[in-house]
N, CA, C and O atoms as a GROMACS GRO file, in nm:
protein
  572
    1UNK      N    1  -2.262   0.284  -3.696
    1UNK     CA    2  -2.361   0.289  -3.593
    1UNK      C    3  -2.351   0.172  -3.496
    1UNK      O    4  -2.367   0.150  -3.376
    2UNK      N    5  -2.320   0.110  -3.603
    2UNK     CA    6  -2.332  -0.078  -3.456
    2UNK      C    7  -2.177  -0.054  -3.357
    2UNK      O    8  -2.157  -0.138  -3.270
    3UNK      N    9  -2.091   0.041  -3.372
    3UNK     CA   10  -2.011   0.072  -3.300
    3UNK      C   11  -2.069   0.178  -3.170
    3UNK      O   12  -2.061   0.156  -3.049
    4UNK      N   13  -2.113   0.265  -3.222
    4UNK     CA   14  -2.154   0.339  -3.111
    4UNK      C   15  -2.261   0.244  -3.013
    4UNK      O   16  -2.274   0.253  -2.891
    5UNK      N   17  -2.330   0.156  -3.103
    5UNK     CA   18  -2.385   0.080  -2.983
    5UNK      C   19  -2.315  -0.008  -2.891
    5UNK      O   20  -2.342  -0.014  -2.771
    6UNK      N   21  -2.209  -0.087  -2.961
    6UNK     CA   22  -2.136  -0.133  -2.884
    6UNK      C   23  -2.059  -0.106  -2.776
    6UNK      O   24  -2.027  -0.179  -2.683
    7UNK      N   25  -2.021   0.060  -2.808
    7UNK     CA   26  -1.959   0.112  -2.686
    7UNK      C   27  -2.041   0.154  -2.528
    7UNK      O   28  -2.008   0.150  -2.410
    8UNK      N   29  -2.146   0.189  -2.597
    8UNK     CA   30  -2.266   0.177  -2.520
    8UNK      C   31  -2.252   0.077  -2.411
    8UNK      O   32  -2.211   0.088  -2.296
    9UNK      N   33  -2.307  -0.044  -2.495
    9UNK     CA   34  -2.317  -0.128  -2.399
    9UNK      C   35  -2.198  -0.144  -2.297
    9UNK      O   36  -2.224  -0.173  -2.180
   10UNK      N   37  -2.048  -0.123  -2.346
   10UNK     CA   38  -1.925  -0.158  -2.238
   10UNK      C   39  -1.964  -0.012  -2.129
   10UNK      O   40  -1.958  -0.015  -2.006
   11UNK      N   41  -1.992   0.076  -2.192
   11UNK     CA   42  -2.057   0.194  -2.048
   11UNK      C   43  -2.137   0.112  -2.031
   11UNK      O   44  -2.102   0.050  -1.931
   12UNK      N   45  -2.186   0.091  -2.052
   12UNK     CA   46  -2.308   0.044  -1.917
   12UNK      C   47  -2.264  -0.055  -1.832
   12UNK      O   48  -2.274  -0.047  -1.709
   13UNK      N   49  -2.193  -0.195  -1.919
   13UNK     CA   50  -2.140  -0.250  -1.800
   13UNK      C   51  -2.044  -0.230  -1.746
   13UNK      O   52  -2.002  -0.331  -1.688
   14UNK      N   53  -1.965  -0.115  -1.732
   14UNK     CA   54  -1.878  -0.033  -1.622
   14UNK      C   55  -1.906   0.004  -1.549
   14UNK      O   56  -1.833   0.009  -1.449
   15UNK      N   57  -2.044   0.061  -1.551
   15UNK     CA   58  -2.156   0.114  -1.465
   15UNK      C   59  -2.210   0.026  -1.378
   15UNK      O   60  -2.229   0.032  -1.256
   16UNK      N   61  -2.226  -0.035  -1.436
   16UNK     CA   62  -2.246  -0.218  -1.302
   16UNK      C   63  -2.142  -0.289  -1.252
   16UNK      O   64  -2.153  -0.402  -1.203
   17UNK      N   65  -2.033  -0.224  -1.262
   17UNK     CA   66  -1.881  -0.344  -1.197
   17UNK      C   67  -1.865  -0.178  -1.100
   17UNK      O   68  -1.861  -0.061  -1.136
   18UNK      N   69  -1.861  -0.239  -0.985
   18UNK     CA   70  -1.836  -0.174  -0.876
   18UNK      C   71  -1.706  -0.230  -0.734
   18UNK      O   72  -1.713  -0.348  -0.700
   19UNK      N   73  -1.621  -0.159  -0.678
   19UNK     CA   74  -1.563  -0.190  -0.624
   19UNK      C   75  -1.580  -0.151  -0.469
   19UNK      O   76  -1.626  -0.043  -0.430
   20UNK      N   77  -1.526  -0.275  -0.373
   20UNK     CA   78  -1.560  -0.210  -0.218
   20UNK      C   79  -1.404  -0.123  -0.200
   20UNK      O   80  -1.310  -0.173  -0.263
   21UNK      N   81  -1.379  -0.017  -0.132
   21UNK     CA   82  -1.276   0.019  -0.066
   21UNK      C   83  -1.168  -0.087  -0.050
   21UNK      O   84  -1.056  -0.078  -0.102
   22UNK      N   85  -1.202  -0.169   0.014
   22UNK     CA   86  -1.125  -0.281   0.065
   22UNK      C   87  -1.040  -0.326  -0.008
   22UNK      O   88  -0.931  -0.372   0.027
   23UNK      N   89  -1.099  -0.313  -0.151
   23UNK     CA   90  -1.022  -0.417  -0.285
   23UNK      C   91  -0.937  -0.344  -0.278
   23UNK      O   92  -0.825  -0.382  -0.244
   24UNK      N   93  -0.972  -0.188  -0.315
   24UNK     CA   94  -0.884  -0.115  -0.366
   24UNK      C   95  -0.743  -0.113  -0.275
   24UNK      O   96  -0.628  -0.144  -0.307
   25UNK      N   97  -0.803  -0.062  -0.145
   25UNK     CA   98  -0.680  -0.036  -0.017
   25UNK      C   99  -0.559  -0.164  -0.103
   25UNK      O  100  -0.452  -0.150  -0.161
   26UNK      N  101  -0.654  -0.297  -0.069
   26UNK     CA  102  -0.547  -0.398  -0.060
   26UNK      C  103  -0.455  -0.411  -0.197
   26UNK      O  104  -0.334  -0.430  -0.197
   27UNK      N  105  -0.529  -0.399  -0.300
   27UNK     CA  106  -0.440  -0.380  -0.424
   27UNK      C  107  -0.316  -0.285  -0.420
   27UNK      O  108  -0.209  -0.307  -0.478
   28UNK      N  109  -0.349  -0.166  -0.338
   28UNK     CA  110  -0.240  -0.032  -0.322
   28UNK      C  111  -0.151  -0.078  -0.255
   28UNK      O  112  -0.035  -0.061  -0.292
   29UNK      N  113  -0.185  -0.166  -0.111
   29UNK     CA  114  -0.059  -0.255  -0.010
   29UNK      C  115  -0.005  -0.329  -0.097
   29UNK      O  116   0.118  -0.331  -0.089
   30UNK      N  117  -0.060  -0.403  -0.195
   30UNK     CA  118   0.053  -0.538  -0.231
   30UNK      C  119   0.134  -0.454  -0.362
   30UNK      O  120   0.224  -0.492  -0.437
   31UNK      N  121   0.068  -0.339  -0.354
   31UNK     CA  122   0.175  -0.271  -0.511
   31UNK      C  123   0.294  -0.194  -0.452
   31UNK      O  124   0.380  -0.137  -0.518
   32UNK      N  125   0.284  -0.201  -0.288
   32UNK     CA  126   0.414  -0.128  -0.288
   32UNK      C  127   0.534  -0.194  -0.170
   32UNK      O  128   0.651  -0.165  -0.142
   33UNK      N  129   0.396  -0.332  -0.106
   33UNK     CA  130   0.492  -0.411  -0.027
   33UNK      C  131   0.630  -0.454  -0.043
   33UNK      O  132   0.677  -0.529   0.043
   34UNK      N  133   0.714  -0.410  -0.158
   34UNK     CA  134   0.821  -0.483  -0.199
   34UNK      C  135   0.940  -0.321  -0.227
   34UNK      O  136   1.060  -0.320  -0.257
   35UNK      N  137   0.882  -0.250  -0.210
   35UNK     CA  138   0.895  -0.115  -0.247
   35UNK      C  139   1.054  -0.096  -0.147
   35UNK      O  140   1.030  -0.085  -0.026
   36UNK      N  141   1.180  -0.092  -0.178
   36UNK     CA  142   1.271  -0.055  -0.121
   36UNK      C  143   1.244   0.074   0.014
   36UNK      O  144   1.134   0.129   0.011
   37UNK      N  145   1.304   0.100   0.081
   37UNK     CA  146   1.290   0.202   0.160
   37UNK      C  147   1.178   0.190   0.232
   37UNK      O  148   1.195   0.206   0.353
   38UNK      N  149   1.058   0.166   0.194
   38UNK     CA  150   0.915   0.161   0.286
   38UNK      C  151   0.964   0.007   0.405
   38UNK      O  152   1.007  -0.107   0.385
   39UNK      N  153   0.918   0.112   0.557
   39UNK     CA  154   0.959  -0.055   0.642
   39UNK      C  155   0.793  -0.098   0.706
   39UNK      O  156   0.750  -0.200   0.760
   40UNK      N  157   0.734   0.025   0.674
   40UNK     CA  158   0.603  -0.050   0.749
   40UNK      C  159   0.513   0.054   0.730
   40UNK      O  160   0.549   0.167   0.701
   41UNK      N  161   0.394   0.020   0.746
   41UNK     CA  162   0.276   0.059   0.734
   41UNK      C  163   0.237   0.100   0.823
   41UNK      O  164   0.208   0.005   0.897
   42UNK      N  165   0.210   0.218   0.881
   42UNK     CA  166   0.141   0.310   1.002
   42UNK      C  167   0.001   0.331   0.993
   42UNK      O  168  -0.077   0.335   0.897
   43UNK      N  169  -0.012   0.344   1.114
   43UNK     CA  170  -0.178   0.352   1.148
   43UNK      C  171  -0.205   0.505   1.067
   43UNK      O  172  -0.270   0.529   0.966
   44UNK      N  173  -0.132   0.588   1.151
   44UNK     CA  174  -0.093   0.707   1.119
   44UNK      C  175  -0.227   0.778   1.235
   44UNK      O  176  -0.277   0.888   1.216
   45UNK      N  177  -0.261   0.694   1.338
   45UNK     CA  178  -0.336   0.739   1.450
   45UNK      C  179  -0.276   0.781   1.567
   45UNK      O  180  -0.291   0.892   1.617
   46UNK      N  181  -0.195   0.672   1.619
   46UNK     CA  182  -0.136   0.684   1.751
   46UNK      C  183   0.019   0.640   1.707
   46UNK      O  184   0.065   0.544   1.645
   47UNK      N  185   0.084   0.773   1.779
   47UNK     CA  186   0.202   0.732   1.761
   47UNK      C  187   0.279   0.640   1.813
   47UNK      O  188   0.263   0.623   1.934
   48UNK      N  189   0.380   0.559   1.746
   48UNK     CA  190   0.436   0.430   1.778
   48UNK      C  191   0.369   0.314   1.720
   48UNK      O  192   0.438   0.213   1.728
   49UNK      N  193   0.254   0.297   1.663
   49UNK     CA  194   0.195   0.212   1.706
   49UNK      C  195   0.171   0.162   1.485
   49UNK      O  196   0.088   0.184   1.398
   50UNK      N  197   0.282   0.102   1.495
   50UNK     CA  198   0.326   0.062   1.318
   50UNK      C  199   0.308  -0.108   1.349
   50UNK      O  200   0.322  -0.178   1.449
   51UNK      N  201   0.277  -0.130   1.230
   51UNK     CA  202   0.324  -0.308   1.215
   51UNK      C  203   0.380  -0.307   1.070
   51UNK      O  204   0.336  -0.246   0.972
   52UNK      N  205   0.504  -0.402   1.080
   52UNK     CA  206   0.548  -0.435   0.924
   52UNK      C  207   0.458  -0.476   0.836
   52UNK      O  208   0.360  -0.538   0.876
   53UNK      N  209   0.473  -0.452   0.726
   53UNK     CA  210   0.435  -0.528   0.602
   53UNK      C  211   0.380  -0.649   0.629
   53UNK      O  212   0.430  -0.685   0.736
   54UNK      N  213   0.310  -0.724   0.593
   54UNK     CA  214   0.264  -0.872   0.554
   54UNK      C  215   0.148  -0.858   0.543
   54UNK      O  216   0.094  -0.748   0.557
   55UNK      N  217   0.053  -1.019   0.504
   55UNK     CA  218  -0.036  -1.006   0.477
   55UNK      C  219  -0.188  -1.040   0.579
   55UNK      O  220  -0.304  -1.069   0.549
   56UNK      N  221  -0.107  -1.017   0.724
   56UNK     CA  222  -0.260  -1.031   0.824
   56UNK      C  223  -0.302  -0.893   0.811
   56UNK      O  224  -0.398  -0.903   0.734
   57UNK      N  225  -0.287  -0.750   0.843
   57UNK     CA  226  -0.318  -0.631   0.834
   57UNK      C  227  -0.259  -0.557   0.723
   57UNK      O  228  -0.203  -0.448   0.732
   58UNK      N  229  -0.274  -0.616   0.632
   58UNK     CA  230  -0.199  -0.564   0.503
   58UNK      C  231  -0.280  -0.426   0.448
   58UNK      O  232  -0.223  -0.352   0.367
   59UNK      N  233  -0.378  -0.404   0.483
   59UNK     CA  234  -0.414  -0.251   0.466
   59UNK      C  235  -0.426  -0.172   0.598
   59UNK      O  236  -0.519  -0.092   0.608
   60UNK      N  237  -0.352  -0.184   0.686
   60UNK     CA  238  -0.340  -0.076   0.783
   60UNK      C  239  -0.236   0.038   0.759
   60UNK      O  240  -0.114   0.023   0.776
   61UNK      N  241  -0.276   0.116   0.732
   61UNK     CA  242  -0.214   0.235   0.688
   61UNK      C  243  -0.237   0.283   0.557
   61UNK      O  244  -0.151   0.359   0.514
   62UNK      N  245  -0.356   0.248   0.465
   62UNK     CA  246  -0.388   0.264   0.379
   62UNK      C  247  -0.519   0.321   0.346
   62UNK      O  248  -0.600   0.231   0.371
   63UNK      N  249  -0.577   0.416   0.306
   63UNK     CA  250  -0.736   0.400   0.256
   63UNK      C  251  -0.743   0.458   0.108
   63UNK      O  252  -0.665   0.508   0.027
   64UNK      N  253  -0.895   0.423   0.115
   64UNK     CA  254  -0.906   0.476  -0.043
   64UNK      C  255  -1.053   0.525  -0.065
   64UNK      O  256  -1.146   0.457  -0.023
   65UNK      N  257  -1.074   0.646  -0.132
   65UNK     CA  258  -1.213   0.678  -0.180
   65UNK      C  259  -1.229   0.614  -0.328
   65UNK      O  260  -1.150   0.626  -0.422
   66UNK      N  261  -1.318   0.564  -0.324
   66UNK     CA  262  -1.351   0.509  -0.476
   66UNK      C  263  -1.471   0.522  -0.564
   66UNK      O  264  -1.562   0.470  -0.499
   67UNK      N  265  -1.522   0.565  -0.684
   67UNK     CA  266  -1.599   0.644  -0.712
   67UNK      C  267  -1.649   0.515  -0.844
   67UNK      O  268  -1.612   0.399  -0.828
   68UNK      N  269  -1.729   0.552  -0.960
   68UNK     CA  270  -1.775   0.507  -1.050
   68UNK      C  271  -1.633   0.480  -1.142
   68UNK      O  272  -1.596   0.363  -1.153
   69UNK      N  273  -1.571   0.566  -1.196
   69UNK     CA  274  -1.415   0.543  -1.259
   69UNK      C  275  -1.331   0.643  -1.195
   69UNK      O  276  -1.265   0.719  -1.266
   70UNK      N  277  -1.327   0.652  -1.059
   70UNK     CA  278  -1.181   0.755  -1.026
   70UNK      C  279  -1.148   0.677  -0.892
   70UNK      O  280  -1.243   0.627  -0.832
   71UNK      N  281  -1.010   0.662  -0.836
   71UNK     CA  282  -1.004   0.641  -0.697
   71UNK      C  283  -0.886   0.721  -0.645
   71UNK      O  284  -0.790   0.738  -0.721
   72UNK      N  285  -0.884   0.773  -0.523
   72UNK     CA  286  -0.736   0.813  -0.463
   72UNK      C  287  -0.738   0.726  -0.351
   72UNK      O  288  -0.832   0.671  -0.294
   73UNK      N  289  -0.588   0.722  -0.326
   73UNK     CA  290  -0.517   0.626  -0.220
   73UNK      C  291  -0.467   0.747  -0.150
   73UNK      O  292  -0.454   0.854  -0.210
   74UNK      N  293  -0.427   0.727   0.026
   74UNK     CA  294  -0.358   0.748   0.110
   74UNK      C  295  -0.272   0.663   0.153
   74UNK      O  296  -0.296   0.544   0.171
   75UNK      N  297  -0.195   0.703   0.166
   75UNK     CA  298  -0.049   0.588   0.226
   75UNK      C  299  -0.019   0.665   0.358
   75UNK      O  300  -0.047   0.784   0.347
   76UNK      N  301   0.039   0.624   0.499
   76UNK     CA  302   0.068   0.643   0.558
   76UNK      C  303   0.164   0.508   0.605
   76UNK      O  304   0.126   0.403   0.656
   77UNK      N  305   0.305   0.550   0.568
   77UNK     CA  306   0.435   0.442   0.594
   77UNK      C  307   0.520   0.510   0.701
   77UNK      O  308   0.499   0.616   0.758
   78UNK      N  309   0.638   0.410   0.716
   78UNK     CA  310   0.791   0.474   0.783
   78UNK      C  311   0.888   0.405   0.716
   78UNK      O  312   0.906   0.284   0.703
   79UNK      N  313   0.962   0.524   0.668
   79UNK     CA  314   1.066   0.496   0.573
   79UNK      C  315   1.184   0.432   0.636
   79UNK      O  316   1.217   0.414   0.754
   80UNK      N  317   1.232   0.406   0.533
   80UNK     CA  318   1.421   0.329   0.633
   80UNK      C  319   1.514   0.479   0.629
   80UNK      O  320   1.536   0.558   0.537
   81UNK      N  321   1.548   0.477   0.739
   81UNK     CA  322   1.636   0.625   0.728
   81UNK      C  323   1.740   0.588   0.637
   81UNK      O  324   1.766   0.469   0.618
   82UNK      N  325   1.802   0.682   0.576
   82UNK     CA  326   1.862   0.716   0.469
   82UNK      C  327   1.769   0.696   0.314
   82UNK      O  328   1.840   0.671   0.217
   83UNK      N  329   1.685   0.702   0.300
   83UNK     CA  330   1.613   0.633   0.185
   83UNK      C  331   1.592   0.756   0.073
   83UNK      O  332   1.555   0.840   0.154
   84UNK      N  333   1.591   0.792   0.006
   84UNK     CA  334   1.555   0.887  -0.128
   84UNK      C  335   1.382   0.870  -0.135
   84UNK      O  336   1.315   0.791  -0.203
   85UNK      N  337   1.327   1.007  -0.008
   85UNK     CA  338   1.200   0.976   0.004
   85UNK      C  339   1.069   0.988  -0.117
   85UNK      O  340   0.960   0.934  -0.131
   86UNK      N  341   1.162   1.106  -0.203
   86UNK     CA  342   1.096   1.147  -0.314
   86UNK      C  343   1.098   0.978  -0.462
   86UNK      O  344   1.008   0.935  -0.534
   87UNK      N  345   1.204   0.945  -0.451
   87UNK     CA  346   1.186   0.825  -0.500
   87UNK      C  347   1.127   0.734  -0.502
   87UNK      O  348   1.105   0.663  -0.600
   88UNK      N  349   1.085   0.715  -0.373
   88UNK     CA  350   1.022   0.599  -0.314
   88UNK      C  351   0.861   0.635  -0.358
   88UNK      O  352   0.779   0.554  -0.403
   89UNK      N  353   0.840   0.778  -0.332
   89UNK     CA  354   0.700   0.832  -0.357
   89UNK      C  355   0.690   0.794  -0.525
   89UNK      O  356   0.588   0.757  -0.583
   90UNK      N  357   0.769   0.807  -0.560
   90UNK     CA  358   0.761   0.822  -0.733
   90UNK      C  359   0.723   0.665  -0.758
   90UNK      O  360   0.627   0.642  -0.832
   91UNK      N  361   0.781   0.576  -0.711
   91UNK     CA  362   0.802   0.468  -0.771
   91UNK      C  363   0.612   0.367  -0.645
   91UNK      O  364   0.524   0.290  -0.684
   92UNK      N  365   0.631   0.412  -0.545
   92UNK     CA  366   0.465   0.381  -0.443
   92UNK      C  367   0.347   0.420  -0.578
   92UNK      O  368   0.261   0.337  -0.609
   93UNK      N  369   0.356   0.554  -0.648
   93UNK     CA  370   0.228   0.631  -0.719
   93UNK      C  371   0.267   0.556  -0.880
   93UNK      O  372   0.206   0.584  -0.983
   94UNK      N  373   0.344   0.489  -0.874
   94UNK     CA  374   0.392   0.432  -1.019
   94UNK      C  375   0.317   0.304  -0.972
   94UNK      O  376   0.198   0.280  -0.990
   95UNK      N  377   0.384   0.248  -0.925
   95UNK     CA  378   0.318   0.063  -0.877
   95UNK      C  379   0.145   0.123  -0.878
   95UNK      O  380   0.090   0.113  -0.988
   96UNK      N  381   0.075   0.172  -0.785
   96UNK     CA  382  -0.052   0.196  -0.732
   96UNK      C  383  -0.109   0.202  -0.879
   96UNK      O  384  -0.176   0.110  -0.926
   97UNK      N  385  -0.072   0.333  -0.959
   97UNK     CA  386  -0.184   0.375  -1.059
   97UNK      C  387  -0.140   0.280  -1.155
   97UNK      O  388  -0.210   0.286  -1.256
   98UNK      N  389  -0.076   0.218  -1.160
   98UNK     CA  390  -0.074   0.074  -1.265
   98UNK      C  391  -0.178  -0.066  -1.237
   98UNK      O  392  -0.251  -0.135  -1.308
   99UNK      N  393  -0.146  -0.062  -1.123
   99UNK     CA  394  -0.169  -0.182  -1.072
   99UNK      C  395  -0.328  -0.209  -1.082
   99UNK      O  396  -0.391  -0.306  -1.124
  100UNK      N  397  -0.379  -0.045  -1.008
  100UNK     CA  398  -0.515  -0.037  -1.014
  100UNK      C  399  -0.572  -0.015  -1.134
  100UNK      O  400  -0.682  -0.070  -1.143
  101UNK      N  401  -0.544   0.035  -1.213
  101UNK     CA  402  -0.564   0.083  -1.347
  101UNK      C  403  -0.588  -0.103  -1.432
  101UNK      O  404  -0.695  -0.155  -1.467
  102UNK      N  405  -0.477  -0.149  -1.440
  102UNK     CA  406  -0.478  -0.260  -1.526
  102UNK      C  407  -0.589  -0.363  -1.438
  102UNK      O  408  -0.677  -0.411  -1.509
  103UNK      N  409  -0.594  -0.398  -1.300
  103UNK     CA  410  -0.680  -0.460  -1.254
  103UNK      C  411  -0.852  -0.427  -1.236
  103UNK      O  412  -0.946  -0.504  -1.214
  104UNK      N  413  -0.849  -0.292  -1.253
  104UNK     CA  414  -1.029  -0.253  -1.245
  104UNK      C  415  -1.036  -0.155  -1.362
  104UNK      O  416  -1.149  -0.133  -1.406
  105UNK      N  417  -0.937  -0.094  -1.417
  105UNK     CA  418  -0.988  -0.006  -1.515
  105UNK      C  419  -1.008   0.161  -1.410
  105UNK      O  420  -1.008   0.268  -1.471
  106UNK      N  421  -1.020   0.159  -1.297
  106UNK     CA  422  -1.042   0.268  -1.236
  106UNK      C  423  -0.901   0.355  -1.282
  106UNK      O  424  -0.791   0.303  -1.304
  107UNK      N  425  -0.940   0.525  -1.291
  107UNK     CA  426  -0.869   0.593  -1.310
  107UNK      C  427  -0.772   0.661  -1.150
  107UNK      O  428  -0.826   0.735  -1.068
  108UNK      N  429  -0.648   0.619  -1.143
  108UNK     CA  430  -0.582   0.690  -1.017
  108UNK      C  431  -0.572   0.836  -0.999
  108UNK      O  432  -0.468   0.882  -1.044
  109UNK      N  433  -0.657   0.926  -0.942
  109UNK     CA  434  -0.642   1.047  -0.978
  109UNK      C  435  -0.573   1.096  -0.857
  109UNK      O  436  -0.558   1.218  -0.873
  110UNK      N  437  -0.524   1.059  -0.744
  110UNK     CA  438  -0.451   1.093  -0.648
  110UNK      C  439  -0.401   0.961  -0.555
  110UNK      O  440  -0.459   0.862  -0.511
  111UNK      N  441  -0.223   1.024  -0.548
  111UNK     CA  442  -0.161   0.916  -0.408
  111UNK      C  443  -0.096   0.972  -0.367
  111UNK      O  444   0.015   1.000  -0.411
  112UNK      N  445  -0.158   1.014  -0.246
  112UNK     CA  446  -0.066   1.077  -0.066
  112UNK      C  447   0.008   0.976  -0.067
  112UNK      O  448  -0.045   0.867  -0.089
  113UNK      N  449   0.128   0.983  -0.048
  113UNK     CA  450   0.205   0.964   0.087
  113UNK      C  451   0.250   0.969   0.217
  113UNK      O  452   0.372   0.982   0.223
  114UNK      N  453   0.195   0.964   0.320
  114UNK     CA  454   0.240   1.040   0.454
  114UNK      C  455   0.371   0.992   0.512
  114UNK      O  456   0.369   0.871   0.530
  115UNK      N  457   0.479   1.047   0.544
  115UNK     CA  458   0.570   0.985   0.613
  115UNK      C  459   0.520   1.019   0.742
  115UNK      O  460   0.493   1.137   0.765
  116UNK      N  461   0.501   0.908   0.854
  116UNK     CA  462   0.485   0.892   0.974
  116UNK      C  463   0.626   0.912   1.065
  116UNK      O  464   0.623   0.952   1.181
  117UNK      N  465   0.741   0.879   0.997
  117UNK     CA  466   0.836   0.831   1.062
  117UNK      C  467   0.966   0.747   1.004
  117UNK      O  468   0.962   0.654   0.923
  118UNK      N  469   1.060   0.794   1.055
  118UNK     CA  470   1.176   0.736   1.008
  118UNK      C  471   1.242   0.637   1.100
  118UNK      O  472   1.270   0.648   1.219
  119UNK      N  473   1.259   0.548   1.026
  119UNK     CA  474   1.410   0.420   1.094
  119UNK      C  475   1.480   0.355   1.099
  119UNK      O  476   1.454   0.279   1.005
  120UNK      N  477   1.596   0.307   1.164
  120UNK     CA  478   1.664   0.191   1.079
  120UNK      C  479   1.592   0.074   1.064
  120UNK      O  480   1.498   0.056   1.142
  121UNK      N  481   1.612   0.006   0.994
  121UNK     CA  482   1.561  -0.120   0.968
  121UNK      C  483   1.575  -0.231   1.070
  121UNK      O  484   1.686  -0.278   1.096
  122UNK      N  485   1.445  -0.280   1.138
  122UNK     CA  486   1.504  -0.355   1.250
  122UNK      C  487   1.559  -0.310   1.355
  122UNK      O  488   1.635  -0.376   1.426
  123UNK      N  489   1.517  -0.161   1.381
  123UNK     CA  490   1.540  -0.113   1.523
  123UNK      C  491   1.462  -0.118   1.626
  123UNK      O  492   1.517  -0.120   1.736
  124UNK      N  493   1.354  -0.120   1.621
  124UNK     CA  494   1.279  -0.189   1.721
  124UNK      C  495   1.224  -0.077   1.778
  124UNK      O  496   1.206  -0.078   1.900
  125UNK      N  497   1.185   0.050   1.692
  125UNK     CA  498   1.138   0.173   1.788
  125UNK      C  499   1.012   0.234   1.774
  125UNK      O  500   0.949   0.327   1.826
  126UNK      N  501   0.992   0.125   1.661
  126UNK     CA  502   0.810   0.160   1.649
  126UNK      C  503   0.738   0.038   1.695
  126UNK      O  504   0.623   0.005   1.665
  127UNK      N  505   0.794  -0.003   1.746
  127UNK     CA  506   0.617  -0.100   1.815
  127UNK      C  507   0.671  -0.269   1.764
  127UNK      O  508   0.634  -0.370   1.824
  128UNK      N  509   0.733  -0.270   1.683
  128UNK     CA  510   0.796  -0.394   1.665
  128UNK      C  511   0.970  -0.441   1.680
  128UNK      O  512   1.065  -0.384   1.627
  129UNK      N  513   0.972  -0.552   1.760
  129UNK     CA  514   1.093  -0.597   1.762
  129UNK      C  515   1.130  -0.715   1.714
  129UNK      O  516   1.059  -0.808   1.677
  130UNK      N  517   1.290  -0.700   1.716
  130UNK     CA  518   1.321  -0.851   1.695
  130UNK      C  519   1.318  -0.915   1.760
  130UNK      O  520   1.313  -0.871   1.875
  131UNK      N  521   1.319  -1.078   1.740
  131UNK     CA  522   1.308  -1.172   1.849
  131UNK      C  523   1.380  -1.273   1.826
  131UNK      O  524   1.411  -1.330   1.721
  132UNK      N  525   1.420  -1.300   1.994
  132UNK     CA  526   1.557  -1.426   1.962
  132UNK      C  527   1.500  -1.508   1.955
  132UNK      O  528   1.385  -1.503   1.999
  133UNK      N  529   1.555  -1.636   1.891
  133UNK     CA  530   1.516  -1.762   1.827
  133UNK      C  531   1.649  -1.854   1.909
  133UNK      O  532   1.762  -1.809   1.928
  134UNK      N  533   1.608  -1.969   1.941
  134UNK     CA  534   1.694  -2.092   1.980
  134UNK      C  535   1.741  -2.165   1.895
  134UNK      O  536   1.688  -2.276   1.904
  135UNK      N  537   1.839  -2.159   1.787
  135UNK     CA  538   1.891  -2.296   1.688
  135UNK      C  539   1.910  -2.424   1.813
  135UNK      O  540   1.917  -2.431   1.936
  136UNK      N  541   1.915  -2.520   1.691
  136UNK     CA  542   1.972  -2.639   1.798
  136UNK      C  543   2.107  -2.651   1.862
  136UNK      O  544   2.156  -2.747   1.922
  137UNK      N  545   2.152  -2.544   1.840
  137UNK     CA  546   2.283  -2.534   1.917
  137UNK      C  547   2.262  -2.532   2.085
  137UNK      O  548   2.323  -2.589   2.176
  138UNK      N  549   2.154  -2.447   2.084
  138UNK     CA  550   2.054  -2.368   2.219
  138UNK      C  551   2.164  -2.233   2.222
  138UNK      O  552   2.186  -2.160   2.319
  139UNK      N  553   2.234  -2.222   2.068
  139UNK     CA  554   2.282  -2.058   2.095
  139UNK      C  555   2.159  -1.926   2.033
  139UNK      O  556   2.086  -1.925   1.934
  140UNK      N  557   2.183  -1.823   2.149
  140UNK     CA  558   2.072  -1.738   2.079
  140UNK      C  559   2.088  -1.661   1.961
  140UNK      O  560   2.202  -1.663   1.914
  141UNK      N  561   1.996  -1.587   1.895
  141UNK     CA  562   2.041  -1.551   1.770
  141UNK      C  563   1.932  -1.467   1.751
  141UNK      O  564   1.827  -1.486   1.812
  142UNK      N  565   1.952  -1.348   1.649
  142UNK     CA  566   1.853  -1.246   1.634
  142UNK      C  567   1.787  -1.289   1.486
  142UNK      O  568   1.850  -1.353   1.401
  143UNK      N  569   1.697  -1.258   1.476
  143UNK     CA  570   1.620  -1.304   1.343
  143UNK      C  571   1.584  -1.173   1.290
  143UNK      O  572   1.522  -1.164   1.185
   0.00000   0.00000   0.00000
C-alpha cells in the first residue's frame, strides 16, 4: 500500500512540473544542430528567407505543442543536396524523442519534418552568404 501511495504522490508532482513551448522548441534545435545534412533552419513562411544554425534564433523553424505528458515537434529545415533525406529524418526524430524524453520525462508522440529546400553547402541561395575576410596579408579569402 505505501507504494501505491508513493506513486501517487510522483503523479501529482508531474502534474505540477510544466513546460513553456519555448523549452521544448529549443531542446528539439540543439538535438539536431549537429545533425549531418541539415544546413539551416527555415522559417518555412517566406520563401528564401532561412538563417543557419546557431544559437541567436536557434528555434526558428521549429515549434512545438506541449501537453501534461505528450509533445510533438515540427521541423522545418534545408537539407545539403545530396543528403539521404530519410536518414537524416530518422536520426532528427531519434536525437528529439531522446533528448526530450530524458530531459522532462514528456512523451514524443510526433516529429514532422518539412523539407523547405535543398542546397549546396555554402551557396549562398537562401538568404545567407559567405563573406570575405582580410588576413594580414590584406589577401581576400572566403570563410
Amino acid at each position: 500500500m505505501a507504494e501505491q501511495t508513493q506513486t501517487n504522490v510522483t503523479d501529482q508532482n508531474k502534474r505540477d512540473l510544466t513546460y513553456n513551448a519555448g523549452v521544448i522548441e529549443k531542446i528539439a534545435a540543439l538535438s539536431v544542430v549537429e545533425i549531418p545534412g541539415i544546413l539551416s533552419m527555415s522559417t518555412g513562411a517566406v520563401e528564401g528567407l532561412t538563417e543557419r544554425l546557431g544559437r541567436k534564433d536557434l528555434t526558428k523553424g521549429v515549434t512545438a505543442e506541449v501537453g501534461e505528458k505528450q509533445a510533438a515537434i515540427d521541423l522545418n529545415v534545408v537539407i545539403k543536396y545530396g543528403s539521404d533525406i530519410p536518414k537524416v529524418y530518422d536520426e532528427a526524430k531519434r536525437r528529439i524523442t531522446e533528448n526530450i524524453r530524458h530531459m522532462t520525462g514528456l512523451e514524443v508522440v510526433e516529429v514532422q519534418m518539412h523539407v523547405d529546400d535543398i542546397d549546396s553547402e555554402g551557396e549562398g541561395k537562401l538568404g545567407y552568404e559567405k563573406q570575405e575576410v582580410q588576413d594580414t596579408t590584406n589577401e581576400k579569402r572566403v570563410e
